[in-house]
C-alpha positions as CSV (number, residue, x, y, z in Angstrom):
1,X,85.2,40.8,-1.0
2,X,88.8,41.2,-1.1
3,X,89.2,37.7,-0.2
4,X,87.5,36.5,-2.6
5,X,88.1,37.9,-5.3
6,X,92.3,36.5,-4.5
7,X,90.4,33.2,-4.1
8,X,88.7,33.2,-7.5
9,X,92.0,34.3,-9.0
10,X,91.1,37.5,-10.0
11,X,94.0,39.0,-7.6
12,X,97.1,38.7,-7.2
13,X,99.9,40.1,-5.3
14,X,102.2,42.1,-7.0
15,X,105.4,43.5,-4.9
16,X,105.0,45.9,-1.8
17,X,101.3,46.3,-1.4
18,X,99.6,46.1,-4.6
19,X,97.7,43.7,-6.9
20,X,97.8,42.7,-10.3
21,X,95.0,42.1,-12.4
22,X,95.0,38.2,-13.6
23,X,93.7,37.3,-17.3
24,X,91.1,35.9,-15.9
25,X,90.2,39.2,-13.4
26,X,90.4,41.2,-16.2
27,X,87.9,39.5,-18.3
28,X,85.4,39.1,-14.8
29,X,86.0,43.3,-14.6
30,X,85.1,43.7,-17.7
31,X,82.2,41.8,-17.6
32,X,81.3,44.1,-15.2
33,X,81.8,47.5,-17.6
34,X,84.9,48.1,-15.7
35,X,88.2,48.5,-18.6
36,X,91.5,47.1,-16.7
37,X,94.2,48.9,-18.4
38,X,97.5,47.6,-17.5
39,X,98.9,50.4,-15.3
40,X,102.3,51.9,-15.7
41,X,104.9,50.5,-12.8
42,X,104.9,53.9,-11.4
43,X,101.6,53.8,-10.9
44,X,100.9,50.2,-10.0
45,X,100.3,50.4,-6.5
46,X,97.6,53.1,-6.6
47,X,96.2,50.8,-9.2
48,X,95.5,48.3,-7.0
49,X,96.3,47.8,-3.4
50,X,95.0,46.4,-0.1
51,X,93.7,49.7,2.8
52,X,92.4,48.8,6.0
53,X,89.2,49.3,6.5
54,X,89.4,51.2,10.2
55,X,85.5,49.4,11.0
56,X,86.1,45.9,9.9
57,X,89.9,45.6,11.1
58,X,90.6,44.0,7.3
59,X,91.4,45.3,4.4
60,X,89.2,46.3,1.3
61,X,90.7,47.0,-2.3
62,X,91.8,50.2,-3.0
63,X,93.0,52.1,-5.5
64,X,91.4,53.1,-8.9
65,X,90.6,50.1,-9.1
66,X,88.9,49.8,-6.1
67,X,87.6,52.9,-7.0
68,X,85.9,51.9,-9.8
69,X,84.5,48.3,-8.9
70,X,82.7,50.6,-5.7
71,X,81.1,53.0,-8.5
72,X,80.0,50.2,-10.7
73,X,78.3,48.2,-8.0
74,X,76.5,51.6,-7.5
75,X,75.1,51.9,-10.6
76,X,74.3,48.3,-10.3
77,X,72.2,48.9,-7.6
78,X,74.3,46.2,-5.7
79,X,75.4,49.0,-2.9
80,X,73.3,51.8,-2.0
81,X,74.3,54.8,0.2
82,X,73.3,55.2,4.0
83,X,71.9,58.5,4.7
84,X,74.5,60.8,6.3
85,X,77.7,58.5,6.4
86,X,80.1,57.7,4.2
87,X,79.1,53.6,5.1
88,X,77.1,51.8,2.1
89,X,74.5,48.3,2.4
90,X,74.8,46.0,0.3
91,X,71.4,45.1,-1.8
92,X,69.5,41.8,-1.9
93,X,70.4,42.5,-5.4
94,X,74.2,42.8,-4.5
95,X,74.3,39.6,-2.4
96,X,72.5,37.7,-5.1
97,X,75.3,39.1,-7.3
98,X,77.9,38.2,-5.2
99,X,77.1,34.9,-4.3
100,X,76.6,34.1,-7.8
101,X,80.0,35.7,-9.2
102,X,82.1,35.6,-6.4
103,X,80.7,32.5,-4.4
104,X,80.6,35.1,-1.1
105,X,78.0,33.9,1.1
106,X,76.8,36.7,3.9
107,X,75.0,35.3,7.4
């Protein structure tokens, strides 16, 4: 998801492991219900960064932004919870979403 959401332009890298926030990622966020305040430069890179994610061996977006794009896909029932781990599934729902927004296609 990372990926693509750099692809679509909605990313950017912004110094020493962090992202910025296009114009055009902060209208697709708010779409979304997520507000993208521009963060202070002290705070920038626990805005948005890159984190490896330990199971996939690339990384995911981190950061409060992260943060709250992981929360919203909750409530939009695009990611749902597995019993007992902290792992999540994405939702037919969720791919549909994906695809649709993001052009992500899943095998």
């Amino acid at each position: 998801m990372l990926n693509a959401l750099q692809a679509n332009g909605y990313l950017e890298p912004s110094g020493d492991k962090a992202f910025a926030v296009t114009q055009a990622g902060r209208a697709w966020f708010e779409t979304l219900g997520i507000p993208v305040h521009k963060p202070s430069s002290r705070s920038s890179s626990k805005f948005a960064r890159p984190c490896l994610d330990w199971t996939e061996r690339r990384p995911h977006l981190a950061g409060t932004l992260g943060v709250s794009l992981y929360r919203r896909m909750l409530e939009l029932g695009w990611v749902a919870p597995i019993a007992g781990t902290r792992a999540v599934r994405l939702t037919f729902k969720g791919k549909q979403e994906l695809l649709k927004q993001l052009k992500l296609k899943f095998a």
